[in-house]
N, C-alpha and C positions, 0 to 999 in steps of 0.2 A: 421215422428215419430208418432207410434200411440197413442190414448189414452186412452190406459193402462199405459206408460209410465207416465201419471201424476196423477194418482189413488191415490197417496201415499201424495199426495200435495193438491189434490182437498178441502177437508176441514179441516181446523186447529182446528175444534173443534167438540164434538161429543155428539146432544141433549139426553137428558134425558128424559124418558119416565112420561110422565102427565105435563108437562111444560116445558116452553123454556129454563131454566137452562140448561147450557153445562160447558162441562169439557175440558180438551185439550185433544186430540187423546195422545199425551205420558201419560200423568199420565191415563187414562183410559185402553193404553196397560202395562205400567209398574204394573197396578194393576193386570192384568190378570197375566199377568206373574210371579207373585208371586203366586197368587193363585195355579194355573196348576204346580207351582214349590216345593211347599208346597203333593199337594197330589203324584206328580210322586215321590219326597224323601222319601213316605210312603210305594210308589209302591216298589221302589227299593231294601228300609228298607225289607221289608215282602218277598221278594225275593231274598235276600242274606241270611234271616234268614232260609226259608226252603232249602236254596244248603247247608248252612252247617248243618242245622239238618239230612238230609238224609247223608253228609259225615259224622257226628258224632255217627252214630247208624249201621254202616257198618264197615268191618273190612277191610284192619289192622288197629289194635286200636296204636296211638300211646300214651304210656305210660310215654318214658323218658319225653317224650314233656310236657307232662302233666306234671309230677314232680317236672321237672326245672319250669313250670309255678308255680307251687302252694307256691313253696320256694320263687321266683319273686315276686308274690305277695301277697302272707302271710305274710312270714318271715319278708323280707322286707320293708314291712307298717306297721311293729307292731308296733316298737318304735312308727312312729310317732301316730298314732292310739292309742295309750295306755297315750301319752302325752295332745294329745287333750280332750280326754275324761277326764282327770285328770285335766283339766283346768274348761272343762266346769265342773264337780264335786265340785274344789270352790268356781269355782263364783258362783254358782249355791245355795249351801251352807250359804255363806256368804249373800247373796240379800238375799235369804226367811228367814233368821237370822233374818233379820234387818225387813222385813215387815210384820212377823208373832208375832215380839215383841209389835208390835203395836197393835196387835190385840189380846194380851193373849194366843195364843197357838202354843208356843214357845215348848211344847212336843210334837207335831207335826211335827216338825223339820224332823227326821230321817224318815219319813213314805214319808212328801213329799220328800225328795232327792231321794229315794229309788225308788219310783213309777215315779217321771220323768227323771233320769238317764235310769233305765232298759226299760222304755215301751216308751219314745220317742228319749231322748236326746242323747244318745250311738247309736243305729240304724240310725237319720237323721246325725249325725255327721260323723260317721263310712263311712256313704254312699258320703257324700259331702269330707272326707277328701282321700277316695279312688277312686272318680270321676279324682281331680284333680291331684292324684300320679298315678293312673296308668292306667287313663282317658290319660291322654298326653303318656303317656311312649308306649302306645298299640299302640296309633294315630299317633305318631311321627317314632316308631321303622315300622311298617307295611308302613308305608307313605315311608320310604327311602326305604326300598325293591322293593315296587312299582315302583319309579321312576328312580331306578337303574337297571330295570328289573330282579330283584332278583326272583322275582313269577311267572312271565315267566320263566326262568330257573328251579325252583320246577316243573310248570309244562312237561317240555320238560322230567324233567329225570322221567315222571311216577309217580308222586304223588300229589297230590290232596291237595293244599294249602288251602281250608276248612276245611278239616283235621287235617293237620300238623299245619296250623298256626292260624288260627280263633276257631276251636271247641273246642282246648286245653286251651287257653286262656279264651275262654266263660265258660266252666266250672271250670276252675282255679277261673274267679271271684266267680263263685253259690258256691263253695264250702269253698271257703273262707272270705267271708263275713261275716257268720255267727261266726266264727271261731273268726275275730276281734272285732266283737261285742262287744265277750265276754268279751274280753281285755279291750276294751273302756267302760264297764261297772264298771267292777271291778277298772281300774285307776279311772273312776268319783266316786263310791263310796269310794274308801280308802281315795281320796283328801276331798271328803264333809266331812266322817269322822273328819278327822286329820285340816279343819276347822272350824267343828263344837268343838273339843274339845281342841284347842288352845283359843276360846273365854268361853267355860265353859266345864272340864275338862268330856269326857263318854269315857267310854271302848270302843273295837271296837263291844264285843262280847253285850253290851249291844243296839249298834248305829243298826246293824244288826236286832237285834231281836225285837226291836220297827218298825224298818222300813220293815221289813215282816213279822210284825203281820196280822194276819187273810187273807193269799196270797197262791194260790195257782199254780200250773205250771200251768193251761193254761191263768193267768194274767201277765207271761212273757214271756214264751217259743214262742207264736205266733207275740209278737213286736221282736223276735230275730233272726224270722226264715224269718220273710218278708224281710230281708237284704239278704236275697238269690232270690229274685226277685231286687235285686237293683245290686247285681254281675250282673243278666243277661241282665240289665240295661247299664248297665256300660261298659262291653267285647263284648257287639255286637252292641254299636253305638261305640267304640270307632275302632274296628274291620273293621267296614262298613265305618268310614271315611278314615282308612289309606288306605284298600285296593280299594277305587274308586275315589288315589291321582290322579291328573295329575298336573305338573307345575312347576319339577324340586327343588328347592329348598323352594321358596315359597309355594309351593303346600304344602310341608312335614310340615311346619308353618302352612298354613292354617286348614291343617288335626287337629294339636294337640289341636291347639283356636277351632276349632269346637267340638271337641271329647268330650274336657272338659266342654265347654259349655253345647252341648245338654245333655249328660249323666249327668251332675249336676242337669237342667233345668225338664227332665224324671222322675230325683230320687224324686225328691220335688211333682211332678204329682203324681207319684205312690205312695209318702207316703200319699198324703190324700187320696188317690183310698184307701188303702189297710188300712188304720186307719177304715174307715166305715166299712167295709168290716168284720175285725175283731171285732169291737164292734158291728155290726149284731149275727153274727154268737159265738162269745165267750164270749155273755153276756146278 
């Protein structure tokens, strides 16, 4: 037997460079392995996204595909979209009630709801409550096609499943994000309203007009439209996990825990990225 054959055995543990401290050769290559696993997910990432940017900007355009997306997930997140954001609008409400009374200004009340419902708390919500509705839904439905060779089959009949199933979706989330925002904005202010004046009785038209006083569109319009960088967030990890399943039925599970994972884990990355960003540039 040669020996090469005990290469692998020779030493059980592997020095560190500037003294004799050692580690064991497994956690040394378990490390590596992560590492290298970490930048090829990026490699892959960045190269699943330009096959479907070039399928998204070449014709034929598909349209229904798109529409049926947009209804999927628009229409259908709004409810919950509109409920969360009306949640976070009372308690939201209610807490700066009680900590702004403490401190005398309590007519402040509407100014703060107003500026952290519309400029953080609707866009970070919006994005975390459509990560995990249709974060899993993309992850899960693209994961069974995979492993039923359903995408194999799109491909066989001449069409281009970057196209038909990832670009539609990818832009189904950009263009609807923004779109819920707006929803989860308006349900957190009608609830902050309707808890602020069940504790001391305001109009809506007065709760409004205090809470955008002296505001002008570019102190909203830019925390409303960065939710369309959190669609793109969202439709192309959720995208990239189902369509590179392998593993039959577990795989299509692992696909959905991951999809919603990263694309929740992304959105929260990119809100601070694009917080600075906007307060550079819009103020």
């Amino acid at each position: 037997m040669s020996d090469r054959a005990f290469t692998t055995v020779a030493s059980p543990t592997t020095p560190l460079p500037g003294g004799p401290a050692t580690i064991p050769v497994s956690v040394f290559s378990y490390g590596c392995g992560v590492f290298s696993g970490f930048f090829e997910w990026f490699g892959s990432l960045g190269i699943f996204f330009w096959q479907v940017l070039k399928a998204a900007v070449t014709p034929p355009y598909e349209w229904r595909e798109l529409v049926r997306q947009l209804d999927e997930i628009g229409s259908m997140s709004l409810p919950l979209v509109a409920l969360a954001g009306a949640a976070v609008g009372a308690v939201l409400s209610m807490q700066t009630r009680s900590s702004m009374t403490q401190f005398g200004a309590k007519s402040l009340l509407p100014t703060v709801v107003v500026w952290a419902v519309i400029q953080e708390m609707g866009p970070i919500i919006t994005g975390l409550v459509v990560s995990g509705r249709v974060g899993a839904g993309i992850g899960a439905e693209l994961a069974s096609m995979k492993v039923t060779e359903q995408i194999d089959a799109i491909e066989a009949s001449a069409l281009n499943p970057y196209r038909l199933l990832a670009a539609t979706r990818i832009l189904a989330c950009i263009l609807m994000l923004p779109l819920l925002t707006v929803a989860a904005d308006a349900g957190g202010l009608l609830m902050g309203w309707l808890a602020q004046t069940l504790a001391e009785p305001i109009s809506l038209h007065q709760f409004i007009d205090r809470g955008f006083n002296g505001a002008t569109l570019k102190d909203f319009l830019p925390p409303t439209f960065k939710t369309a960088v959190f669609g793109l967030i969202i439709g192309l990890i959720a995208c990239f996990q189902g369509m590179r399943t392998r593993g039959g039925a577990e795989g299509v599970g692992r696909a959905a825990t991951n999809s919603v994972v990263l694309a929740s884990l992304f959105v929260i990355v990119a809100d601070v990225v694009l917080v600075k960003i906007i307060l550079v540039v819009f103020h």
